[in-house]
C-alpha positions in Angstrom: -12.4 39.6 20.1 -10.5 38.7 23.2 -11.2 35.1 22.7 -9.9 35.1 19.5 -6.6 36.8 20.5 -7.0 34.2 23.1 -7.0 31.5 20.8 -4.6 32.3 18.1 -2.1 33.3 21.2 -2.6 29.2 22.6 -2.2 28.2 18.6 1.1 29.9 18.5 2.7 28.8 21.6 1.5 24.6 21.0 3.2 25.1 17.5 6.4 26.6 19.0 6.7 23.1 20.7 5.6 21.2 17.8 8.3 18.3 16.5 9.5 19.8 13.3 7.5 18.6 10.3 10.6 16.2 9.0 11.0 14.5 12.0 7.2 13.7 12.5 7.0 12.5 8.5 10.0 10.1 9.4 8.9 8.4 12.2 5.7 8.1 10.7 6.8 6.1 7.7 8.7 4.2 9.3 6.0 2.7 11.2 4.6 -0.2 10.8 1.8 0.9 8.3 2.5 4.5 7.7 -1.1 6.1 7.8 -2.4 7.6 4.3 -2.8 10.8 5.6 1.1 10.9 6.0 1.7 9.4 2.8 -0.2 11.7 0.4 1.7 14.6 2.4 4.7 12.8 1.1 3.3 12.4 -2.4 2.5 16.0 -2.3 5.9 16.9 -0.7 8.0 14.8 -3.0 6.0 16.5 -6.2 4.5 13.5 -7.4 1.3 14.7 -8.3 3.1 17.3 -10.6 3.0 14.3 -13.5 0.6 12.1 -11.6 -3.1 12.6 -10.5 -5.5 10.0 -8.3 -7.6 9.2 -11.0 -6.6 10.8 -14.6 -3.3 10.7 -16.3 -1.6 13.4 -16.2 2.1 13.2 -17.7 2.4 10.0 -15.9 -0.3 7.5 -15.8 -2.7 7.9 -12.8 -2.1 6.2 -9.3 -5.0 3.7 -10.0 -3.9 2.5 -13.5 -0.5 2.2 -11.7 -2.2 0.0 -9.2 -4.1 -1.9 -11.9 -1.0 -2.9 -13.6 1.3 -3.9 -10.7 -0.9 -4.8 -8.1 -1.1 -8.9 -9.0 2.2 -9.1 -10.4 4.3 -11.4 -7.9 7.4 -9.0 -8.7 5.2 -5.7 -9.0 6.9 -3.9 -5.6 10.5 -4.3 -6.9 9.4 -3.2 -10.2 7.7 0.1 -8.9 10.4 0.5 -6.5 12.9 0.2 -9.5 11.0 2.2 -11.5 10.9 5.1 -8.8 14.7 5.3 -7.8 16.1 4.0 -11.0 13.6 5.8 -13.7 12.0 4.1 -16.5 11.5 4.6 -20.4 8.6 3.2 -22.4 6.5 1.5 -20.2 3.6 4.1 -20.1 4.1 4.9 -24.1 6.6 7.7 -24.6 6.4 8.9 -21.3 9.7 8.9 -19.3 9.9 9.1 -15.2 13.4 10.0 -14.0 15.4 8.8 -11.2 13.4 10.0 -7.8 16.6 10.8 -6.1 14.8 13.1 -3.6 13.4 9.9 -2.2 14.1 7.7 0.5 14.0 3.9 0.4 11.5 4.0 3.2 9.5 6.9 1.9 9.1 4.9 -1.8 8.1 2.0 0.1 5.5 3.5 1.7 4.1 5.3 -1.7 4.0 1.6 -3.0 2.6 0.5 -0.3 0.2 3.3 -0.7 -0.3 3.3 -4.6 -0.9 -0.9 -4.1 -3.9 -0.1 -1.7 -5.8 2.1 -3.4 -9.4 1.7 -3.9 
């Protein structure tokens, strides 16, 4: 029991003195090649997966049928990015994505980046 109190007391005081969770996410996209670990925090944290799943489609189509349709288009990251901080009508049937005005330039870069990887 002791060691557990022990524990959880060292657990509280190293978070005290954590960098705030922002701050951490935004130097970590704006590194080189944000990690992917930081990016599906972002896709999480920015509520993308409330319309789109990994796999399945959901509202929206799924990442990898995103992928499949943009990924050897020469223009397919300005479309995406358009698509993400402009919104788009009738390119996934009737399905309509509005503006993502919660994101960042940087941050929908990195979810390109992200989406264009996928395996």
């Amino acid at each position: 029991m002791k060691v557990f109190i022990f524990l959880l007391g060292c657990i509280l005081i190293y978070s005290c003195h954590a960098e705030p969770a922002k701050d951490t996410m935004k130097k970590a996209l704006k590194a080189p090649n944000p990690s992917i670990g930081n990016v599906k925090l972002l896709v999480q944290r920015k509520r993308c997966i409330n319309c789109h799943d990994m796999r399945q489609k959901l509202l929206g189509p799924s990442f990898i049928d995103i992928k499949g349709r943009y990924k050897n288009k020469p223009e397919g990251k300005e479309l995406l990015m358009k698509g993400l901080l402009e919104g788009s009508k009738g390119k996934w049937g009737n399905v309509v994505m509005f503006p993502q005005n919660n994101l960042s330039k940087v941050e929908a870069e990195a979810i390109i980046e992200w989406i264009l990887a996928l395996k």
